[in-house]
C-alpha positions in Angstrom: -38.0 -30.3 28.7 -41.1 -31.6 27.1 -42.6 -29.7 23.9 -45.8 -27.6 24.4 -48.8 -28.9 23.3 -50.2 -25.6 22.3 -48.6 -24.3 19.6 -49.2 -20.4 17.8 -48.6 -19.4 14.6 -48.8 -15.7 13.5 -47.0 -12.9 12.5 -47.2 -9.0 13.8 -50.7 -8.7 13.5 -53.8 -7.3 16.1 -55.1 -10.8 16.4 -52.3 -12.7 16.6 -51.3 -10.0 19.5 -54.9 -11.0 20.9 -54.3 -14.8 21.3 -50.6 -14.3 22.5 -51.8 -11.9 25.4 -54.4 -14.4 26.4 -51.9 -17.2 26.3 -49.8 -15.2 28.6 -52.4 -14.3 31.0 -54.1 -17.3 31.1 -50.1 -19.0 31.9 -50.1 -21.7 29.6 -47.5 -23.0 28.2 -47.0 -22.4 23.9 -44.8 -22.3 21.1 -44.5 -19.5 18.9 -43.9 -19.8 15.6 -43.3 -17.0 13.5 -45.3 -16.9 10.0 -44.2 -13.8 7.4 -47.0 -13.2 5.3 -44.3 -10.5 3.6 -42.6 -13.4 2.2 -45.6 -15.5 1.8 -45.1 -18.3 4.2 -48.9 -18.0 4.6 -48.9 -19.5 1.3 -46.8 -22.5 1.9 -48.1 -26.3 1.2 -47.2 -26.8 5.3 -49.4 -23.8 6.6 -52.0 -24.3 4.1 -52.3 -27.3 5.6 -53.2 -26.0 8.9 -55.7 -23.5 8.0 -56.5 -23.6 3.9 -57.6 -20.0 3.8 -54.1 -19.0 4.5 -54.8 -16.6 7.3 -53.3 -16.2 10.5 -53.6 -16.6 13.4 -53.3 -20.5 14.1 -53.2 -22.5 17.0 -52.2 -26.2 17.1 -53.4 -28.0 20.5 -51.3 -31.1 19.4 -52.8 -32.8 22.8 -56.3 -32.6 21.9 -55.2 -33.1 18.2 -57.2 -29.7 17.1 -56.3 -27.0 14.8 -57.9 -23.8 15.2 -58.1 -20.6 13.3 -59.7 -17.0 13.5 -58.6 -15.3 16.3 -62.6 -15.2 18.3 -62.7 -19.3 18.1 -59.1 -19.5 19.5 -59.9 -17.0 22.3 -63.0 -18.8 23.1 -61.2 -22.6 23.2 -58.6 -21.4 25.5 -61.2 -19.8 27.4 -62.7 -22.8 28.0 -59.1 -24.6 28.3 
């Protein structure tokens, strides 16, 4: 089975809940992978590298080659997805 191109990473958090739901309604296929802030993976040299700010939620669209971040730009590129 071929790898997802979008890929999510978050932890328990409202808008990481937001972009998961609309993955799910929207049906398209992702990866989840879990980030714990509580023991600072947020913070890590290979998150950091995704979003700087250290904040989740992140989604990879390894297709397009885009990283996003923020939980409103994420909703609105898979909106337009």
């Amino acid at each position: 089975m071929q790898e997802p191109a979008l890929v999510l990473y978050t932890d328990s958090s409202p808008n990481g809940f937001k972009i998961t739901i609309a993955l799910e309604e929207l049906e398209l296929p992702y990866r989840l992978v879990h980030v714990n802030i509580d023991l600072g993976e947020h913070r890590q040299a290979d998150f950091l590298a995704l979003n700087p700010a250290g904040r989740i939620p992140v989604l990879a669209d390894h297709e397009a080659g885009i990283v996003l971040f923020e939980s409103a730009a994420i909703l609105l590129y898979l909106a337009q997805h």
